[in-house]
Structures are given as C-alpha cells and as structure tokens.
N, C-alpha and C positions, 0 to 999 in steps of 0.2 A: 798385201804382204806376199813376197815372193818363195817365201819357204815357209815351215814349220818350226819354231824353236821354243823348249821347254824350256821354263826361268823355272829353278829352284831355288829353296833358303833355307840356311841351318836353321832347324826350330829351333836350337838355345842360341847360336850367334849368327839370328836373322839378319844383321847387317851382312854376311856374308852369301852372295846371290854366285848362281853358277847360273851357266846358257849354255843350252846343248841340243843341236839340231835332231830334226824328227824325219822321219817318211811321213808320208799325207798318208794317213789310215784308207786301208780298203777292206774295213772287214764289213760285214754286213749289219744295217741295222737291226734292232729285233723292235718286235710293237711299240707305239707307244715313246716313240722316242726321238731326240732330235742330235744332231750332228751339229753345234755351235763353236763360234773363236771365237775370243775377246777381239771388240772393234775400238772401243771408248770405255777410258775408266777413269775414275777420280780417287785418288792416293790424298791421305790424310794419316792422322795417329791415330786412327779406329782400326786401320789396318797393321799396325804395331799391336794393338791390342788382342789381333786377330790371333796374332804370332803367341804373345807370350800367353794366353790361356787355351792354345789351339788344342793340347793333348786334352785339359780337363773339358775343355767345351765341347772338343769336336770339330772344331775346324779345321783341323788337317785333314777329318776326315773327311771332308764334302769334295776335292778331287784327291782324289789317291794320287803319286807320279806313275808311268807306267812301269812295270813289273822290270822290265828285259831292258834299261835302259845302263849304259855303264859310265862314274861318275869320269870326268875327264881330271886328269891331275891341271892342278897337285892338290886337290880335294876328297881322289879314289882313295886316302889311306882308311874312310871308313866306310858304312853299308848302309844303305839307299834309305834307310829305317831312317836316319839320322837328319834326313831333307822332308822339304814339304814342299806345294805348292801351295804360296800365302793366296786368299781370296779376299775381294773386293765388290765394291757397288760399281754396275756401270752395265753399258750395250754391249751385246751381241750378235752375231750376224749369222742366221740359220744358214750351216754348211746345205744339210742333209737332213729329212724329214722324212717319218714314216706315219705322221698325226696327221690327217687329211685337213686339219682346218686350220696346219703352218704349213706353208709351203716353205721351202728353200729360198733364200733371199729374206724374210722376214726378220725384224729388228726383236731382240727380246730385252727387257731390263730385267737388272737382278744380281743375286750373290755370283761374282763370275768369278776363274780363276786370272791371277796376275801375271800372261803368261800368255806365249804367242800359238800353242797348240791347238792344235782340236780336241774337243769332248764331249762327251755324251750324258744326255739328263732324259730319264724316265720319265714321264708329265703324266698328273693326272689333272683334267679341267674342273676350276670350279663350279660349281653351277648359280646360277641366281642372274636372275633378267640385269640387275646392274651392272656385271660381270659383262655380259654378254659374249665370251668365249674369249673374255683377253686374261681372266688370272688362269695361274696352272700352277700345281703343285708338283715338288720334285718329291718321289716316291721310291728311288731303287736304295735296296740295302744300306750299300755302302753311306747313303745319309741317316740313318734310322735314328740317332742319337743325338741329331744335328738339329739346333733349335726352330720353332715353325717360321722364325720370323726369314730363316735364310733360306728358306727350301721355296718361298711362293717367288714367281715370275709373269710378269707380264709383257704378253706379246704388243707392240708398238703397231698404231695404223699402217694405215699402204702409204700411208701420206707422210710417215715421219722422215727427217732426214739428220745426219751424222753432220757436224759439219766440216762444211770444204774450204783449205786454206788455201787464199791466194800464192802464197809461195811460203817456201820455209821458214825465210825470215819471220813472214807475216804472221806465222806459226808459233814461234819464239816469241814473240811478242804479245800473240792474243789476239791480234788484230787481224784484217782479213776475215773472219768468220761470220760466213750467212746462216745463220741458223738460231732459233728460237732459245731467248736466254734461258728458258727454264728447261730445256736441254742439256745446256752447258750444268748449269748450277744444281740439278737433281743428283748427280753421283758424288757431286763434291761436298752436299752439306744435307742432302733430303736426310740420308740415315740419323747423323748425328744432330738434326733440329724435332725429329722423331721423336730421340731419344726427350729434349729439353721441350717440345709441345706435351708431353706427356706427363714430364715430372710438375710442368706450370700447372697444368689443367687437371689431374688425377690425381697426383700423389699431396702435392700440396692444393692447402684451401687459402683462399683469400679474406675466410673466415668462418666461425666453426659452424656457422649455419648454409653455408653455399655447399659445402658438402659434406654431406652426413654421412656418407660411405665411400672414405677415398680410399683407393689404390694401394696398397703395400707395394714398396721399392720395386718387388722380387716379384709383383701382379699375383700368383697366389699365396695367398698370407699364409708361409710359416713358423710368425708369428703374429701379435696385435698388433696394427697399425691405425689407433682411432684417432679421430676426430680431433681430439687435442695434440697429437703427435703431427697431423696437417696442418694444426692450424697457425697462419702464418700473424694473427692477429698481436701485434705490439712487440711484434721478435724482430732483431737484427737477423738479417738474412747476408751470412758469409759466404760469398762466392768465392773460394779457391780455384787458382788460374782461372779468372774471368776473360781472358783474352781466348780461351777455347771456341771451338766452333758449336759445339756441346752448353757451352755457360752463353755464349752470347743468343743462341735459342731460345733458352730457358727466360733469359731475362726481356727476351722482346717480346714473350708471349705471358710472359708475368705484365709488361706496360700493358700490352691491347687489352688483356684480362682488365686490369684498372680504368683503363681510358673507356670499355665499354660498361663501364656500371651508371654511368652518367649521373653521377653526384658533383661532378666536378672539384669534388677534396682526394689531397693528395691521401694513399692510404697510411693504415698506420703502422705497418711496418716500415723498417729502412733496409738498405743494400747496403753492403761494403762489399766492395771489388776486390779483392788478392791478386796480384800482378805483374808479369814481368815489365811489363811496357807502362806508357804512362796515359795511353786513350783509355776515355770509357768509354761506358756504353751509349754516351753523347753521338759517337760518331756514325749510329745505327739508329736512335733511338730520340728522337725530335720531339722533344719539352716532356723530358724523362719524367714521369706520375709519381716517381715515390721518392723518400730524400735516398740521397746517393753519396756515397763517397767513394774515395780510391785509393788504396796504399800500396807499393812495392812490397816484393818479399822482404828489399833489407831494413822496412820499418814496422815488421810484424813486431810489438813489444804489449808489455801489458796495459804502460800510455793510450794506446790507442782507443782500449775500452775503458777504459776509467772518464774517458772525454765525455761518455754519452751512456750510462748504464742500463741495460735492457734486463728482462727477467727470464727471457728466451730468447738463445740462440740457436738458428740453424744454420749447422756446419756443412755445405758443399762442396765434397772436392770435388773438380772436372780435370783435376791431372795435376796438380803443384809440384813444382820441382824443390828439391832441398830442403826437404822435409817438412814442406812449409804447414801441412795439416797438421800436423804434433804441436809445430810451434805456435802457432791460432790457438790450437786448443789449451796449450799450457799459458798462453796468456789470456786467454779468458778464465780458465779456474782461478789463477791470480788475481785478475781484476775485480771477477764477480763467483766468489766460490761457489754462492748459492744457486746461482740462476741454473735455467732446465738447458739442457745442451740434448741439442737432436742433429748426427751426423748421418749423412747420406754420401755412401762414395760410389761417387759417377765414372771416374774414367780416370787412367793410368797418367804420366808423363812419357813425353814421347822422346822416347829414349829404350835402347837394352837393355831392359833387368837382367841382374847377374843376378843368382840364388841368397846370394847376401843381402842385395837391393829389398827383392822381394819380400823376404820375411821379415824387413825392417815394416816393408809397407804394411803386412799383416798384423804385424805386432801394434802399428798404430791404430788399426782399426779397430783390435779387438780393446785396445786401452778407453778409445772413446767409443762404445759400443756402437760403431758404425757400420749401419746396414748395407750390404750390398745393394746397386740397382740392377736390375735386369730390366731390357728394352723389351724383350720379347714376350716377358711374365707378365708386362703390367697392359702390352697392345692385346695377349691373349685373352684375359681378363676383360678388357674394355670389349672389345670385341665380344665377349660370351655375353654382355651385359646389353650392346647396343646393337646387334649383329653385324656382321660382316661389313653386308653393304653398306649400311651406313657409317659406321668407320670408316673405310676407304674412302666414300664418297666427301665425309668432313674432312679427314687429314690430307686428301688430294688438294681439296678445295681451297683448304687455308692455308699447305705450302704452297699453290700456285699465286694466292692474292700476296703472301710476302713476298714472291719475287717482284711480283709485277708493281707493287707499291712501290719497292725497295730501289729495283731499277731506276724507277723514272724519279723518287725523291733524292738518293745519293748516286746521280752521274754514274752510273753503272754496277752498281757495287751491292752487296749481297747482306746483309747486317755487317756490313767493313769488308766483307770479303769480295776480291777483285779474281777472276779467271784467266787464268794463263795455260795456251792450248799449245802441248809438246808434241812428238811425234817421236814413234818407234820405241823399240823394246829395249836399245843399247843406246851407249852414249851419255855425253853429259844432261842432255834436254829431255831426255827417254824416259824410262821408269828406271834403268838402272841409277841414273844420274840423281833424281829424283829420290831414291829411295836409298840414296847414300845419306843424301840431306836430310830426309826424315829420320833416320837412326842416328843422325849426330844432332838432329836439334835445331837443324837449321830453317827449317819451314818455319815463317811468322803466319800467324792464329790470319790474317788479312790475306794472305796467297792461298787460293784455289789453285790444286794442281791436276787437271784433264789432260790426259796424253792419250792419242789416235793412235790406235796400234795396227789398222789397217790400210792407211793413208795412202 
C-alpha cells in the first residue's frame, strides 16, 4: 500500500464509510508494543454486528480514530465522537516492533482494524510450552473493557505467507491464489464456526447424560442452564436463517457429533432449517445423521408443526430476517401450546438496525425468554474447565480437519462457502465495495469475502 488511509463508519449509519489519508506515524514506540496495518481480512455480518453493539460491547473501543484528524465534507457537520473504526478477524503485517521475539515483517492474526492505517497493540505473551511464544495478549487501556476473546493474537511462522494474485483479474475472481486454503478461509468463517463448534459441543447435549455440566449461552451462568435445558434429546431443533455461516457450523458439528457416536441410528432429535434460499445443509453435510427438513420464511405457519408434534423445541436465531423468530415462535405456541420452548439468540441480521428495528428485536426476545449467546463467555468458561492449551490445541485442530475434509469432499468450498479474494480499501471489489453489499443485504450465506489490503 502506497499511503496511509483511515476508513471510518458512522456507529448508527454504519453503512456510511469515509476515507481519509494519513502521515506514516513517526512517533516512537514505547515497551512492549508493536507497529501493525491490516494486510488480509475477511468481511462478513459479524462485522455488522461489530457495529451495532460496538458502544455497549466495546468495540469501538479496541481502536480509537486519531484524535487530530478532520472529517472531510460533506460528513464534517458533526464531531469525530460520532465515527468509529469497525474491527475485523484477519492478518497483519508488523510495521514496527519493540517485543524482541516479533521483529518487523512478522504476520500476526487477530481482532484488526478495517482500515488502511497504522496501529499500535501493547502485547503481553502467553506463557505455556504449547504456546510456545506465538499467543500475545493485547493489554493497553484503551481495551480494558473489550472482551478476552478479541484482545489475544497470534504471531504467524516465518514460513506463513499472504496470498499472491496472479493479476487483478485473477483477484476478482479468486482465482490465481498460491496459498494454503486454511489461510484464505480462517478470517472468513474460523470466528463465526467458533461461535457454532461451541454451542454444538457445550452449550447443547446430544443428550442429558453426555453432558452433565453444559455451558450457559453467556459461558458464566447468570443464570441455570441445566441439563435439561441442553438437552437436545426428542426436540425439534429450529434453526432460524440456517444459511448463516454461524448456523451452518453449528449444524456440521452437531452431524460429526452424531456420526461419532458410532451406533449408526439416526439421533432422535430433528432439524428444521428457517431460510431464505432453498439449499440445506445437504450441500455441506454428506448423508445428513438426523432427519432434516427445510422451509422458507414465507411458509413459516402454524402447519408446519402440526405435521410432526415434538414436546421440545429449540428455538435458534443465527440472524432471521422479517421477523421470522416472533413468527416461529407464535406458530409453535399455536400448534403445540404445551410444549417446552427453549430460545437461544445467536446473531443479528445483516442489515442496519435503526432504534425502531432494535427494540422490536429485544422485545422478541424478552417475549420468548431468549437468552443471549456470548462466544467469548462460553470459550472463557471452557477454557477455565480445560486450560488454555488444550482448548487451542482441539479448536485449532478440528477447525483445520473441517477445512481440509471440506476442501477436498465439495470441490473447494468451505460448509457451501466459496472464497473470493478482492484487493484495496476503495472501489467496487474493495472493502468499500463490499461493505456497501453487506449493509444492503447483498452478501449470500455461500460468498466468502477476503480482500488484500496490502497487495
């Protein structure tokens, strides 16, 4: 990248981005700290999600903009409070280093900002022989309230490499790229199969005796989440927006879970998909373990569960659009008044909440007592239970065999998802480009979108 340029977003009309060129910083560093630009990132609706809870979570605050910067019109008519720079999963490329065991040049993964500047992260290393000096904790102030799961980074071997596009075209396309597909596909879907390896395997049970001590949504329980509330045993399991990158994790990791119990009977729950499109999770998910069905949002009615009566259901939104979780659930009180309804809301739609949107969302959740999830509550948890390194070492392990299964069983493709590698911070192909599409809607659940910001 030939210059420096700050991307900003209105925190309330995140679809509105500004760019506005920088000086290359020459201040000095202080201990303890490294000098990085976004090289590589992966843009998805986790990042919309970034946006609309950024003041209550904190995510605006993990980069601040700089101080002394002034907005360009026709945006200057208000004050710098009113922007953010949105944050993202993806590489970076050490400007500057004062940590004697990153030099400059060294690749790091992690929470980065969306945005062509330079910036500075305080690092503390972790320790433990697994580790072996690649995790590091981000520790300065300005993050103190910022949740653990965004603040750790890890430094990439001497061997990693970014990758190189034969030509622009080739770029636009995808094609052209020498480089390790679990490279490409880690910033595009590792966060959000995190989040759905997590809910398969901790929060829910595949039955009430596999786990005797799961997980609360929110990882520490404030309040009960027992056994019977996990357990997935003879419940319809309601996937809302099943075409998510969030819902299609969950449910790959719900099949392996089945496929390794080695009884060879299907289990006795079933899935129903909520969805825009009309694939399942067929197109991921090779001689699917449990019964399955599929229905669009415009045939969510009370029919649907009257076909097949269960006594529990569990309700997961991973993002529905049109209010489709209200409606699920007021056709399930319908169909089956008595049955236990247990709702779990995963993830937003992606789209701008306006304040009106919003409190419709909340008001649905408080109506069907649905608990929030939190990614970071329940990996903390898990983590305090199995340590460190062993977490790491299993969720490394088994997001790397789903790529590499995934790759070679569906012709390139990721649980449906295909990678498409853009370049630059402006333009249609860019992230501005990109992140127009995402705030209208236009990203399909199957497009990976990686854009090279250093290229």
């Amino acid at each position: 990248m030939s210059s420096q340029t700050l991307r900003l977003v209105h925190k309330t009309h995140y679809n509105t981005q500004i760019f506005h060129p920088l000086a290359t910083p020459s201040t000095t560093l202080p201990p303890s700290t490294l000098r990085i630009r976004t090289s590589l990132l992966g843009l998805g609706s986790n990042n919309l999600s970034y946006c609309a809870a950024g003041d209550l979570l904190h995510w605006w605050d993990a980069y601040p903009p700089p101080t002394d910067v002034d907005i360009p019109a026709p945006h200057n008519d208000t004050d710098l409070a009113a922007y953010g720079i949105a944050p993202g999963w993806g590489y970076a490329t050490v400007l500057d280093s004062t940590i004697p065991e990153i030099a400059a040049g060294r690749i790091l993964y992690g929470f980065i900002p969306i945005s062509g500047h330079a910036v500075d992260l305080t690092l503390r290393r972790v320790e433990g022989t697994g580790f072996n000096g690649t995790h590091w904790i981000e520790v300065s102030e300005q993050r103190a309230k910022v949740m653990n799961l965004y603040q750790r980074y890890m430094v990439m071997p001497d061997t990693f490499s970014l990758p190189a596009n034969d030509s622009k075209q080739g770029a636009k396309q995808g094609q052209g790229v020498h480089v390790d597909p679990l490279t490409l596909f880690t910033p595009v879907l590792k966060p959000v199969w995190e989040a759905g390896w997590l809910l398969a395997r901790y929060v829910f049970a595949q039955s009430a005796e596999s786990t005797p001590d799961p997980v609360h949504p929110l990882g520490e329980a404030v309040s009960p989440w027992s056994a019977r509330e996990a357990d997935l045993s003879d419940a319809c399991i309601v996937c809302v927006a099943s075409g998510t990158k969030t819902a299609r994790s969950f449910l790959e990791e719900l099949a392996r879970i089945a496929l390794a119990d080695g009884k060879g009977e299907k289990p006795s729950y079933s899935v129903l998909e909520v969805t825009g499109g009309k694939a399942g999770c067929e197109r991921y998910i090779r001689d699917v373990p449990f019964q399955h069905r599929l229905i669009g949002y415009d045939e969510i009615s009370p029919k649907v569960f009257e076909k097949q009566k269960y006594t529990k259901y569990v309700l997961l939104n991973f993002g529905g659009r049109d209010n489709a979780l209200a409606r699920v659930g007021a056709a399930i009180k319908e169909a089956s008044p008595d049955a236990e309804t247990v709702c779990v809301q995963i993830g937003g739609e992606a789209k701008v909440y306006s304040g009106e949107e919003l409190a419709v969302r909340r008001e649905t959740a408080e109506a069907l007592a649905a608990v929030q999830m939190n990614t970071t509550g329940i990996r903390d948890e898990v983590m305090r239970r199995v340590g460190e390194e062993k977490y790491f070492g299993e969720i490394n392990g088994a997001f790397e065999a789903v790529v590499r299964e995934q790759i070679d069983a569906f012709d390139g493709s990721v649980l449906g998802v295909r990678v498409k590698v853009s370049e630059g911070l402006r333009g249609e192909d860019g992230v501005e480009g990109c992140w127009e599409r995402l705030c209208a809607g236009g990203v399909a659940g199957d497009e990976g979108l990686v854009v090279r910001l250093d290229a």
